[in-house]
N, C-alpha and C positions, 0 to 999 in steps of 0.2 A: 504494500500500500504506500503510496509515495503520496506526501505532504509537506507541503511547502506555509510560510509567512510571508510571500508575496500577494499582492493586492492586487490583481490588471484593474485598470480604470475603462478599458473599454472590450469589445471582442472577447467575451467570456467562450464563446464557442471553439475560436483555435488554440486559447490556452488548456480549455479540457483535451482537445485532440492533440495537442504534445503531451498530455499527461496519459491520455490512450495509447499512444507509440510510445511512449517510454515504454508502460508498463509490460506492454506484446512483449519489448528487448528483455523485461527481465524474466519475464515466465519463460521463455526459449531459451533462458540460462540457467532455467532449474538442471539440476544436472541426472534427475531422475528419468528424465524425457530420454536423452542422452541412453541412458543405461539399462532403459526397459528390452529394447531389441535382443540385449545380450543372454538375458539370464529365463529361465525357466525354472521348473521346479528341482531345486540341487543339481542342476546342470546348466554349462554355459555353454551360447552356442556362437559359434566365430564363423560367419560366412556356411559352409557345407558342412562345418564339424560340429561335431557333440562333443565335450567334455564331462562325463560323466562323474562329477564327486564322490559318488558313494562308495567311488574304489577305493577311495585313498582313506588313510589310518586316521589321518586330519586333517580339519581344512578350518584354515585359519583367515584371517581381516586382520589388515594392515591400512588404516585409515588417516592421510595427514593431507591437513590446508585449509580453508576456508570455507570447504564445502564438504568437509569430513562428514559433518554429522549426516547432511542429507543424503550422502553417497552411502556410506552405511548402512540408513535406517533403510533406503529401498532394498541392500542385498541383502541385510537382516530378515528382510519379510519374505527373500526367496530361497535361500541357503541354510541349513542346520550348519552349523558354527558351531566348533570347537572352543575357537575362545576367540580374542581379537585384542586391537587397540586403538583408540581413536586420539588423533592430536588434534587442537582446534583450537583457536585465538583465546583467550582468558577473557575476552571483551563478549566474548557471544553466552549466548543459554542455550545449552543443549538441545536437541529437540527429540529425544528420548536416552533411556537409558536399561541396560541390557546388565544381568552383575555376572558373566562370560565376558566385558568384554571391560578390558580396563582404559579409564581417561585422563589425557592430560588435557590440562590447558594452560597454557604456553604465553608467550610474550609474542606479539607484533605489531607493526615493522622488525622490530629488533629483536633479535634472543634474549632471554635471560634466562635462571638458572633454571625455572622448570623445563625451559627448553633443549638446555644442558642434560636433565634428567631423561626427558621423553627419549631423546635421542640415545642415550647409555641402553634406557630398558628395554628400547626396538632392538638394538644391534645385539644383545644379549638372547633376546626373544627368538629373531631369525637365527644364531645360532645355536640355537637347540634345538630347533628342527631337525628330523629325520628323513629320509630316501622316500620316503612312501606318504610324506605330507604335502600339503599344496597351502599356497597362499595369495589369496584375492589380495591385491595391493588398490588403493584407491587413493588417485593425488589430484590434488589440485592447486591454486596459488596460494602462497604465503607459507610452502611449509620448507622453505628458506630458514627462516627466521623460528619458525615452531618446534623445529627440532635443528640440534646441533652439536655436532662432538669438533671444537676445535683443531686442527691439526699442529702440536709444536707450538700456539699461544694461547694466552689467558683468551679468558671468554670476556674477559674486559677488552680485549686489543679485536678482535671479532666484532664487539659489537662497534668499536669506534669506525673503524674500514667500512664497515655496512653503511653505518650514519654520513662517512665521507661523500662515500658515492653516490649517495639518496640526492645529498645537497647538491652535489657539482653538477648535475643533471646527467649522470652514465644512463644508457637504457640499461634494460634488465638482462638483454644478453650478455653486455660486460659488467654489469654487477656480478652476473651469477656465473661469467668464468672465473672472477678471483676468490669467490666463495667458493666457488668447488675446489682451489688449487689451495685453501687453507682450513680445510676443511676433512673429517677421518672420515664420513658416512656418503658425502655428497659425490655427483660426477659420478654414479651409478658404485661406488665402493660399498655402501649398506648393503647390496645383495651380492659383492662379489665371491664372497664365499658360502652361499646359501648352500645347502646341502640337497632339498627337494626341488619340487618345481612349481612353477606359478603362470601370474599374470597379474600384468597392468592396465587398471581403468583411469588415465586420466583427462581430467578438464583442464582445457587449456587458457591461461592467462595471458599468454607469448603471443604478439604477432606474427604468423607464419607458422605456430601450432613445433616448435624448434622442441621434441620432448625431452631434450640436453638442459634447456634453459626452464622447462616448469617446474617450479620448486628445486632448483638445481638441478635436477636430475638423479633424483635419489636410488630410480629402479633402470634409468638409462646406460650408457655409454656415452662418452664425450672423446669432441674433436680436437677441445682448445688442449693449449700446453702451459706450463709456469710460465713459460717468455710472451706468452697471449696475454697473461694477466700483469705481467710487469709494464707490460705496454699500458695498458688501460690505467694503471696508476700512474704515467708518468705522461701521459694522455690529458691526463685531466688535474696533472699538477698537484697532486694531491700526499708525493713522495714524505715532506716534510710535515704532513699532517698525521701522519699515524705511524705507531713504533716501529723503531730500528729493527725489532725482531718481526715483526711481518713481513718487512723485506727484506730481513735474511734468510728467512724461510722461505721465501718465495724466488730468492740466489741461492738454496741450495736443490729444489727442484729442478731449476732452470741448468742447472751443474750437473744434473742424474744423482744428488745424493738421495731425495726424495722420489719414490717412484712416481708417476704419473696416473693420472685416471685410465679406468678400465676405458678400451675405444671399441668394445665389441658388446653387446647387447647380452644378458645370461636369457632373460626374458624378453616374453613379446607383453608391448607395449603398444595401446589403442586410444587415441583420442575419440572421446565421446561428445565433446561439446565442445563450443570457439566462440569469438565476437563473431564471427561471417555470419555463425544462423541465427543472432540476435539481430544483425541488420539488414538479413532477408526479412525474417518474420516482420521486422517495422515497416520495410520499405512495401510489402506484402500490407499489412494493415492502415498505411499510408495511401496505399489504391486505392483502398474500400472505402476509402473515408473522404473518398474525392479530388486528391492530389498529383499533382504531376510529379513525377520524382527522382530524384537523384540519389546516389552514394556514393560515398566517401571509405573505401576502405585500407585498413592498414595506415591507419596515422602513427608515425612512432618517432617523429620530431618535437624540438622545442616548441612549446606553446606558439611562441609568436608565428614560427613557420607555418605550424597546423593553420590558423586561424588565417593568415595568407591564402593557403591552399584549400581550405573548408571556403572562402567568400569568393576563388574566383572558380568554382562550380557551382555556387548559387544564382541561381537564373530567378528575381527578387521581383518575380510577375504573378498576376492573380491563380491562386491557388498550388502557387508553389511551394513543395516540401526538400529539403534536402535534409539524408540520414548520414549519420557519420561518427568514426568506430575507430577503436585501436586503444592504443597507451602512450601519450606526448609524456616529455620528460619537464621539469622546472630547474631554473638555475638558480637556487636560493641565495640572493643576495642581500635582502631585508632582513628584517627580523620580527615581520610580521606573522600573521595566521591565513592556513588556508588549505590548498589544495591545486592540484592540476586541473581539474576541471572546472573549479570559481575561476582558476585565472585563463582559463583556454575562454571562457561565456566574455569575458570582458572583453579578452582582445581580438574576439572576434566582432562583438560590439564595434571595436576601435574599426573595424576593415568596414561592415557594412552601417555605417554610424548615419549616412547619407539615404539608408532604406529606413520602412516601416515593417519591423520584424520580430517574432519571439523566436528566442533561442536557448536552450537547455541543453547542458553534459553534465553528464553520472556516472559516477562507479558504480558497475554492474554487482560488486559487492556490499553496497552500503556506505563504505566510507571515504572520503576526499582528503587526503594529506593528513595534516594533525589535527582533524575536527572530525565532529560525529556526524556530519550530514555527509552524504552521496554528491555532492556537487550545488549546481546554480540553476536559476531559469528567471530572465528580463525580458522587457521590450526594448527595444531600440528606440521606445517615443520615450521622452522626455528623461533623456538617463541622466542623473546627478553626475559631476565628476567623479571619476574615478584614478585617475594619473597616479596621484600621491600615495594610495594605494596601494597599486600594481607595484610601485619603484619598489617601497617597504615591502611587497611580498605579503598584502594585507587581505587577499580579497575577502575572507570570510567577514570582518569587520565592516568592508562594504556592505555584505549582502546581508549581514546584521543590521546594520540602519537604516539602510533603506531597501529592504526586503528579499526574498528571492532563493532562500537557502531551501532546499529539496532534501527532505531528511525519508531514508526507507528502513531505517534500525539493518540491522546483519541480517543482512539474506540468504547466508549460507551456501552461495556459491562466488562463483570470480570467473570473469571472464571479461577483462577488460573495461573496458568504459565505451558507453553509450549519447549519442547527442543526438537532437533535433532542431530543425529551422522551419520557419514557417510565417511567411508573407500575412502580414496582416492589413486586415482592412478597417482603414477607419472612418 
């Protein structure tokens, strides 16, 4: 249910039908939609094959990211389960609970020590597995952060590198190669010594669906090397911002003392959800509802860029809608409050300032930066300044005073972020 403190002063009709297409984008990222194809009663079915569970001695859930809970609760209802484990933000409320299956809840953006934890008890977990067990793995975004075993530094020095890269504006691909090269579980190392066999359900938070970079790649194989991720710190200038001993660690992989991440897959791995089929399904509910339309997919530029490229495929003529998806990065230079998607609404504001238009983006998970709403939604009539704002990195402030913040509480899934435009008439 998405709820905002915005007031429109006129055209109450195209304000509800951005609120209509949002909401199509986030029900097509429940991720149970996704997962129903697969499963049957104690068997999965993959294309022409049956996997039959009832062979095996046990069959375990292995559940981490944002959408842990609601990915389990569906194969809970299809699967007898041995036992399991779910990780999932400390920020959320469960949304059932099983006493077979044990839970953490974790810290994010950032790890902290339960996430320390979660990650010790999985890697312990999978190795006690035996030859004749199986394990349903289920990931999706955020379980970077939700689980973690350091590799060679404190979990204080981990969590600051994380916070580095969040600010300098890295995407999430080179976030998640220098986490996986400092990291004991990530870059597909948690299952590299599994002893049975399995399979991976994940939802993907990554533009381009890269199963290396969702959640690190906890059950994948990776491409990057240490000298991949030394670049990206030195890339983004960020060498002198975080300990001496992360870049020793990271000079002594790049040396061969450190081995390398697995580059070969133990398991098969299955994307069940993306931003793509949330901005079918809109640009799909955007027809019905009378608009001409466009999309925008795979944004994974700075704000400002996005917002460039989001207004010149805007065609800002009667009944037109343009959809538009992906994950833009911010360059935090203020030290204000906010998110990528209050600052993506502004600066697109800024591009089409000269139309008559509402405009709204959202994290498809519920939350935007360091605030508890999902993103923004304005018109383009009568916008108070915003400059001073932006510089500071303030938007939530803006959209606090003069209206506009889109709050949908934790959704339990992730799958990028979501926008809409739409020509209004006055």
């Amino acid at each position: 249910m998405l709820k905002t403190n915005y007031v429109l002063k006129n055209n109450k009709k195209i304000y509800d039908d951005v609120i209509k297409i949002l909401g199509e984008g986030l029900l097509h990222a429940n991720p149970q939609i996704g997962l129903d194809q697969y499963f049957l009663k104690n068997k999965i079915k993959i294309k022409n094959s049956i996997i039959n569970l009832k062979k095996f001695d046990n069959v375990y859930l292995i559940a981490v990211g944002k959408a842990a809970d609601s990915m389990a609760q569906f194969v809970t209802s299809k699967i007898n389960l041995t036992s399991g484990i779910i990780v999932m933000p400390s920020s959320y409320k469960p949304l059932f609970h099983k006493k077979n299956i044990r839970l953490f809840m974790s810290g994010h953006p950032l790890p902290n020590s339960h996430s320390l934890k979660a990650g010790k008890y999985m890697k312990n977990f999978i190795a006690s597995t035996t030859k004749n067990d199986f394990i349903i793995f289920l990931i999706s975004g955020g379980g970077s952060a939700l689980v973690t075993i350091p590799n060679k530094i404190s979990l204080k020095e981990k969590i600051n590198v994380n916070q580095k890269l969040i600010q300098c504006g890295a995407n999430i691909n080179e976030i998640s190669c220098v986490r996986k090269h400092l990291s004991d579980i990530k870059g597909g190392k948690l299952i590299e010594g599994m002893s049975c066999t399995g399979i991976s359900f994940v939802l993907s938070d990554v533009i381009g669906d890269d199963l290396s970079s969702i959640s690190s790649g906890l059950t994948y194989s990776d491409k990057t090397t240490f000298s991949d991720a030394i670049k990206i710190i030195k890339k983004y200038k960020i060498e002198k911002m975080i300990s001496k001993n992360v870049i020793s660690v990271l000079n002594s992989g790049r040396n061969g003392k450190i081995p390398e991440t697995p580059t070969k897959s133990k398991i098969k791995n299955i994307i069940i959800g993306n931003n793509k089929k949330s901005l079918v399904a809109m640009r799909d509910k955007s027809k019905k509802l009378g608009y001409s339309t466009n999309v925008v997919f795979n944004l994974n530029s700075n704000v400002k860029v996005a917002a460039k490229k989001i207004a010149k495929k805007s065609k800002m003529t009667t009944n037109s809608c343009i959809i538009f998806g992906g994950e833009t990065t911010v360059n935090v230079m203020g030290k204000g409050k906010g998110g990528r998607n209050q600052e993506l609404v502004l600066h697109i504001v800024r591009e089409l300032r000269n139309y008559s238009c509402i405009i709204s983006s959202i994290g498809t998970d519920g939350v935007d930066g360091n605030t508890k709403f999902a993103g923004a939604i304005i018109s383009t009539h009568d916008v108070p300044p915003f400059e001073k704002f932006l510089k500071n990195n303030d938007s939530f402030n803006f959209f606090k005073k003069f209206g506009g913040l889109v709050c949908t509480g934790p959704t339990h899934t992730n799958v990028n972020d979501i926008g809409v435009i739409i020509k209004q008439t006055l």
